[in-house]
C-alpha positions in Angstrom: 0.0 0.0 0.0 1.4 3.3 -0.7 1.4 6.0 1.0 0.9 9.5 -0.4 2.4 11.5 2.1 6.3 11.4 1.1 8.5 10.3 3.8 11.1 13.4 4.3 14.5 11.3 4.5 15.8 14.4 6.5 13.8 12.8 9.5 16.2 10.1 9.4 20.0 12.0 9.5 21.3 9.8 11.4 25.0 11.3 10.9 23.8 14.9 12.4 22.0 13.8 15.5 25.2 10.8 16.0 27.4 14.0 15.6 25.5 15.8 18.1 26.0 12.3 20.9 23.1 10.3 22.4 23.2 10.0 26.1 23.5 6.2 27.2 22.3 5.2 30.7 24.4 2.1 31.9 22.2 -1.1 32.8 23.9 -3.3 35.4 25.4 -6.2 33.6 23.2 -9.0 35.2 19.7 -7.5 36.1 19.6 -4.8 33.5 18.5 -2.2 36.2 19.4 1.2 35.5 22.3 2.6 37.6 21.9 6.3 37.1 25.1 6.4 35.0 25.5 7.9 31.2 27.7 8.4 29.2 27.1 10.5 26.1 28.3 8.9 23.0 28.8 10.2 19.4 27.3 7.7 17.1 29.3 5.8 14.3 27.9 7.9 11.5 29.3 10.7 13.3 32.1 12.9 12.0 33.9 11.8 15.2 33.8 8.3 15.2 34.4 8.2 11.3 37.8 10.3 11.8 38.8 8.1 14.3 38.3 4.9 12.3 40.4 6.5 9.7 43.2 7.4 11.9 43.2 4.4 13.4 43.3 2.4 9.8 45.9 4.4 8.7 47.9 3.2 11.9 47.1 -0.3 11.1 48.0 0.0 7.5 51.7 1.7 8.2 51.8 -1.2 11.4 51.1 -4.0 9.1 53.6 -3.3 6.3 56.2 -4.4 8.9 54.2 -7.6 10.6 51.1 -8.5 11.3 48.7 -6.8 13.8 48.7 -8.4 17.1 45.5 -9.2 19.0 46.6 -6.9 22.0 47.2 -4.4 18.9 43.1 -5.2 17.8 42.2 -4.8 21.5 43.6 -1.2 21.7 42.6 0.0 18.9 38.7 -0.6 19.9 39.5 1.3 22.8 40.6 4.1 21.3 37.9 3.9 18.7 35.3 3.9 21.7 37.7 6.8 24.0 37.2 8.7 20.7 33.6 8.4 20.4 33.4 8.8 23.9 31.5 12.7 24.3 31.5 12.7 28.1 30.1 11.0 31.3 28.4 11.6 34.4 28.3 9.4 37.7 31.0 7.6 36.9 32.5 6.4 40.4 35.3 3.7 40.7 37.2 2.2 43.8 35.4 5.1 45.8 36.6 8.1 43.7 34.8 10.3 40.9 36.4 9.5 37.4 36.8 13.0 35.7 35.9 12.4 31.8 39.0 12.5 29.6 39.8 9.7 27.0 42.5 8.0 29.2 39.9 7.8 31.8 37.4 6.3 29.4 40.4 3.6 27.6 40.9 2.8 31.3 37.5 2.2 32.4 36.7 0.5 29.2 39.9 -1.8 29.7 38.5 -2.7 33.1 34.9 -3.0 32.7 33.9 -5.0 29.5 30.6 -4.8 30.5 30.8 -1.1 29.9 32.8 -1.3 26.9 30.0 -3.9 25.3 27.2 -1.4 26.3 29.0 1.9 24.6 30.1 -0.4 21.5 26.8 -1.9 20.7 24.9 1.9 21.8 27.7 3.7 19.5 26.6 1.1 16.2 22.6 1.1 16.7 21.3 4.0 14.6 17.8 4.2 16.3 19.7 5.9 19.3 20.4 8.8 16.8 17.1 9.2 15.5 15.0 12.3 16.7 11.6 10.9 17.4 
């Protein structure tokens, strides 16, 4: 059935709002429950995150004409593909002590929560969370 009202594909630019960050709200990594702590993310359409792949590529490129990449090589460069995309936080408490936002902090916490890290990677890559409604 078609529908005579044309859809305005404007509605759906996903690379400005993803530009703009989406706010995630972390979800504790066994019951889900909301723990009053976000982290604002630029999405992967985003200017941002699209720079930072490329850097990072062109790392990898000069890096494997000498050897392969290692898999501790793979890990680090998905941290600093999420540090990158990584906007800001807020509530972000570990071992007692506020975590100021920077993106050492974040490749730190992301190193030592991979809960977290799974949460801002799979929030980063689903466009509906940079979709005004």
């Amino acid at each position: 059935m078609r529908n005579d009202t044309p859809l305005d594909l404007a509605s759906l630019d996903t690379a400005a709002r993803a530009e703009e960050g989406a706010v995630l709200q972390l979800r504790h990594p066994a019951t889900e429950e909301p723990l009053g702590v976000y982290v604002t993310l630029a999405g992967a359409d985003s200017g941002i995150c699209r720079k930072a792949q490329m850097a990072i590529g062109r790392k990898r490129i000069r890096r494997m004409k000498t050897g392969a990449v290692s898999p501790e090589e793979a890990e680090e460069e998905a941290l600093e593909l999420l540090s990158r995309c990584t906007l800001g936080w807020e509530g972000v408490t570990v071992d007692a002590q506020v975590l100021d936002f920077s993106r050492e902090n974040a490749v730190a916490l992301y190193r030592r929560f991979p809960w977290i890290r799974e949460q801002v990677d799979r929030f980063i890559g689903d466009r509906a969370n940079y979709i005004k409604n």
